[in-house]
C-alpha positions in Angstrom: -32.8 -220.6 15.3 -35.8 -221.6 16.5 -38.7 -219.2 15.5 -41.1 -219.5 18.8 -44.1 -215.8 18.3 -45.1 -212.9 15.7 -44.3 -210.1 17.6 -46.3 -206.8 16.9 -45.4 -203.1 17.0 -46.7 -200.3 15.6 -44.9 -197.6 14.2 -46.1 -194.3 11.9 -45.7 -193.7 8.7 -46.5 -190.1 7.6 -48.4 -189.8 10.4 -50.7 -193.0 9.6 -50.0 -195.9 12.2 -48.6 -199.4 10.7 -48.5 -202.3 12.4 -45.4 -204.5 11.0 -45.4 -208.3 12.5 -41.9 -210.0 13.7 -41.1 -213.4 13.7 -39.1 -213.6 16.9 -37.1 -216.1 19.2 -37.9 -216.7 23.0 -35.2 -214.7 23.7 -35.7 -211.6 21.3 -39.4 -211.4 23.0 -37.6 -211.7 26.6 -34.8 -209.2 25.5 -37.9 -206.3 24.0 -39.7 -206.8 27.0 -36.5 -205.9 29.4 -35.6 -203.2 26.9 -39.1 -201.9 27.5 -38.6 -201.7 31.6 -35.4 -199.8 30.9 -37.7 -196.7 29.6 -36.5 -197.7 25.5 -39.6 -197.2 23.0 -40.5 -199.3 20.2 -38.7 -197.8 17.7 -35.5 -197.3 19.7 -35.6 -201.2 20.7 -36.1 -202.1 16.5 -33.3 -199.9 15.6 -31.1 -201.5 19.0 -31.6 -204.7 18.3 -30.9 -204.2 14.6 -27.7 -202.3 15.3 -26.6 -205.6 17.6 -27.4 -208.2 15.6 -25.6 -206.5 12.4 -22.5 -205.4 14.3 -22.6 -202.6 12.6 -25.0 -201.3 9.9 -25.9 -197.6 8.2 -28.8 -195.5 8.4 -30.1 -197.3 4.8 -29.4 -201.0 6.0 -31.2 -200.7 9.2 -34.3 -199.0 7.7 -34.6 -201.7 5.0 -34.4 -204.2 8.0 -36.8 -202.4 10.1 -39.2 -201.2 7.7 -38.5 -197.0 9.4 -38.1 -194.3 7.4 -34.1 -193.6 7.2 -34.5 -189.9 8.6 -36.2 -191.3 11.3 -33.9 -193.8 12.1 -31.0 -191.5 12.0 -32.6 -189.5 14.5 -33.7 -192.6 16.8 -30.3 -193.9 16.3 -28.8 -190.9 17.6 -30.9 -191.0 21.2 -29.2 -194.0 21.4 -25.9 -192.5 20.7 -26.6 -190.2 23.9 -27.8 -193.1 26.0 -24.7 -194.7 25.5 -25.9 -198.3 23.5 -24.7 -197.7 20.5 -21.8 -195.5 18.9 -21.8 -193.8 15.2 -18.5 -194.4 12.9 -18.0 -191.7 11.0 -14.3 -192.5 9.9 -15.2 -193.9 6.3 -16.7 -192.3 3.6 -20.0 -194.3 5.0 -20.9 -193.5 8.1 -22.1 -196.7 9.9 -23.9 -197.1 13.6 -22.1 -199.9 15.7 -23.3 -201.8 17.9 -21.4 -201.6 21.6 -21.6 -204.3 24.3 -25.0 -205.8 26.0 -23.0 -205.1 29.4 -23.5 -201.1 28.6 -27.0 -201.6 29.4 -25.8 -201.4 33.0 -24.1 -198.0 32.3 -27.6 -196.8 31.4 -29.2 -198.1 35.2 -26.6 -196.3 36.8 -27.0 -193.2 34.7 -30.8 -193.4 35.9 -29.8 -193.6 39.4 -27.8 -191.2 39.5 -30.7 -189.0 38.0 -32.8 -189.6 40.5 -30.6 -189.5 43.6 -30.0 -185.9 42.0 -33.9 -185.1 41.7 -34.2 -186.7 45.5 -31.6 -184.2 46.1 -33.3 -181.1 44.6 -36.0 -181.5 45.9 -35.0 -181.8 49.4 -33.4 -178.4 48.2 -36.7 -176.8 47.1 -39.2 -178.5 49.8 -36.6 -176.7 52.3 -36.9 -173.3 50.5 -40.7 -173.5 49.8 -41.2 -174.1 53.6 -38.8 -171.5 54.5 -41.0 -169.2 52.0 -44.7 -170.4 53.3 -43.7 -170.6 56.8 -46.7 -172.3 58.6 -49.4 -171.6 56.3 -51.7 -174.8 56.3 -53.5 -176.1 53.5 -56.8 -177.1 53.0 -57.6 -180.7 52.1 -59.5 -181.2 48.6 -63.4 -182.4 49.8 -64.2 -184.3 47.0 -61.2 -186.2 45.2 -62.0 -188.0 41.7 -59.6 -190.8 40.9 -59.4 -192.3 37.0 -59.0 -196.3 36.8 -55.3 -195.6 36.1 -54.2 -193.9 39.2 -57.2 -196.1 41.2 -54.4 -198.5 42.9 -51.9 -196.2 43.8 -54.1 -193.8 45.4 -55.6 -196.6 47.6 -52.4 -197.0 49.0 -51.4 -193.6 49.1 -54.4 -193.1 51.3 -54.7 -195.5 53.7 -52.9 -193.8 55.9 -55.0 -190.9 56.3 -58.7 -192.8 55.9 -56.8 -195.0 59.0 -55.9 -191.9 61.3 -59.4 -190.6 60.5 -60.9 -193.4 61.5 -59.3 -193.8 64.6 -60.3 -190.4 65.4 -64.0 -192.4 66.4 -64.6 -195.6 66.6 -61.8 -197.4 64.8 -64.3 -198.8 62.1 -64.5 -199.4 58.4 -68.2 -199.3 57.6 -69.8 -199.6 54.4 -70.9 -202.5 52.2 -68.6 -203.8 49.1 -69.7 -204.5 45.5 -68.2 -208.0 44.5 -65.9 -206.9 41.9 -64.0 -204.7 44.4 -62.5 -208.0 45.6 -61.4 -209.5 42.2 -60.0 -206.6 40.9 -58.2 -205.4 44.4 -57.4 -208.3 46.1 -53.9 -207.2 45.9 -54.5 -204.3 47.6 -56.9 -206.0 50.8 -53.9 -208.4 51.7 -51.8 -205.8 51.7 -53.6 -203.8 54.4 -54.4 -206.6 56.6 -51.2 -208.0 56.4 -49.0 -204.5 57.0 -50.9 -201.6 56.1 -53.6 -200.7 58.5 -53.6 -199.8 61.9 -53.2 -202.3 64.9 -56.9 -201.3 66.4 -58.8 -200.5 63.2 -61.2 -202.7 62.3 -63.6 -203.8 59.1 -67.0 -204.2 59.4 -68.9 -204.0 56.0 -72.3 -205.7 54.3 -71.1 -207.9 50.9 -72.9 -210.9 49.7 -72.1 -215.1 50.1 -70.5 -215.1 46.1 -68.3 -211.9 46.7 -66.8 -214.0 50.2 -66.1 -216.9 48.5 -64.0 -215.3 45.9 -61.6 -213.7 49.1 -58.8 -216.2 49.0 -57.0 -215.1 52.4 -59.4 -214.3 55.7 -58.2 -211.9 58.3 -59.5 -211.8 61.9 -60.1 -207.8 62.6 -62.4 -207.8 59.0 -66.1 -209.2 59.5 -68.7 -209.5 56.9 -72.2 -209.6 57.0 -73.7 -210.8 53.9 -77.1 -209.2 52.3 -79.6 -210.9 52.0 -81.6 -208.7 49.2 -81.4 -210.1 45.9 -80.3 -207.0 44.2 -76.4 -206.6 44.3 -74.2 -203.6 45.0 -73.3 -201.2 42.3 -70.7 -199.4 44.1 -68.7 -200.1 47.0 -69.0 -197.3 49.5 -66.6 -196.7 53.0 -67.5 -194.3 55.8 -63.7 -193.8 56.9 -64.4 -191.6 60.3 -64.7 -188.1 58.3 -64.9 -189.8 54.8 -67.4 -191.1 52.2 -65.6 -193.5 49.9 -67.7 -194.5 46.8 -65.2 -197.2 44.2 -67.3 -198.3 41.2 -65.2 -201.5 39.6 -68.7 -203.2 38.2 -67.9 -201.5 35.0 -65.0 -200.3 32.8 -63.4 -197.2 33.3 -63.1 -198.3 37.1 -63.5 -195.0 39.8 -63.2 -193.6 43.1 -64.8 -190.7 44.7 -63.0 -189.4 47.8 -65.4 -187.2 49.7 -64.3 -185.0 52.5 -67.2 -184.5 54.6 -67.6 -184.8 58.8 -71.3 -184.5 58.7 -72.5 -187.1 55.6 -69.7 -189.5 57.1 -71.3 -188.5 61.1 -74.7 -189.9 59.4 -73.8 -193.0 57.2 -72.0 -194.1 60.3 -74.7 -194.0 62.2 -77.0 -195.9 60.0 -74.3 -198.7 59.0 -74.2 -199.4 62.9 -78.1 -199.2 63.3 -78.1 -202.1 60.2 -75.3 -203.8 61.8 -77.1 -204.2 64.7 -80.5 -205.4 63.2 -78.3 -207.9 61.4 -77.5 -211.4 62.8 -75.8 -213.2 60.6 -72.0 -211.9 60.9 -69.3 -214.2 59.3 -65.6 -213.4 60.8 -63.2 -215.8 59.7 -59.3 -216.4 61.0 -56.6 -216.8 58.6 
């Protein structure tokens, strides 16, 4: 076998975290890693993977191997029991863990999905009966929404939607300017709305400068940048979405937004973003 990466984990001991190093094949890295995607922790891979390998092992055998206290891998062994990966033997006078077939693993996808059809299904149930309960009441928007660097990509997309119908509202413009590191660490995100998330009539017109342009791999028609010509960069990208002030500050780590709800700031940073625009006279559009 060919030994290809140390592999590190870290597991606690009394408490006190330990990292324990693995020399490991191609395929054992390939094999933790899709174990990973499949919800298993770190401990619960070790103890599968030992379980496999051996065929069949006890409590005391796979904690040698594995470096985990026994009582804890009796108990991590067990969640596996319920998953369904591995079975415990308790015919003998030892009681051994074995080790069933790789092809269960799909037995633990469908299990999954047929979780979450069930939630899907509940909450239909209880959206129905909370509606029934509230009847028309509406609910007030949040006005100002903070956003950690962890929920920062999801929410972008999440909101789109409504910053789009907002803006459509007025003049069917994204102003603003954009800090350079918006682009390289949301790129992802700016195909994505050009391509199939925005609005057929929206449009982009924002202040950036020539270095944060060049890094934009793809160009798109209906977005226009005007670069700015003061030496001092952006700190902070900021979008006046019809009724919304949208600050994102990726220049430094932990990344944020700040989603502001506010008709009359937005009614006045519009207006000043289209008197700049207009004073301006270097626009760069470029096609695809």
């Amino acid at each position: 076998m060919c030994i290809t990466s140390l592999y590190k984990i870290i597991i606690y001991v009394d408490s006190y975290p330990t990292t324990i190093y693995y020399l490991v094949t191609k395929h054992e890295i390939m094999a933790v890693e899709a174990l990973k995607t499949l919800g298993l922790n770190d401990k619960q891979i070790q103890v599968y993977l030992t379980v496999l390998q051996q065929g069949k092992a006890t409590a005391i055998t796979i904690a040698r191997i594995t470096k985990i206290n026994r009582t804890t891998v009796y108990s991590v062994a067990k969640e596996l029991v319920e998953k369904g990966l591995i079975e415990e033997d308790i015919g003998g006078a030892t009681s051994y863990f074995v080790a069933r077939p790789p092809q269960e693993l799909r037995y633990l996808v469908e299990r999954e999905e047929q979780n979450i059809q069930k939630k899907k299904q509940a909450t239909a149930v209880v959206i129905d009966e909370l509606e029934k309960l509230v009847g028309n009441k509406v609910y007030a928007a949040p006005k100002i929404n903070f956003v950690e660097e962890k929920n920062l990509e999801k929410y972008l997309y999440k909101q789109t939607p409504i910053w789009d119908a907002s803006v459509l509202q007025y003049d069917g413009h994204w102003w603003g300017f954009q800090d350079k590191t918006f682009i390289k660490h949301y790129e992802k995100w700016i195909d994505w709305y050009w391509e199939s998330g925005s609005k057929p009539h929206t449009q982009l017109k924002l202040f950036s400068n020539e270095s944060a342009e060049a890094m934009k791999k793809k160009k798109f028609t209906r977005r226009q940048i005007r670069f700015w010509n003061n030496p001092e960069e952006f700190t902070a990208t900021t979008w006046v979405l019809g009724d919304y002030v949208v600050s994102i500050v990726t220049s430094q780590r932990p990344h944020h937004l700040v989603d502001m709800h506010d008709p009359v700031l937005a009614k006045n940073l519009r207006g000043i973003f289209k008197k700049m625009w207009v004073d301006t006279n270097n626009p760069v559009t470029a096609s695809k």
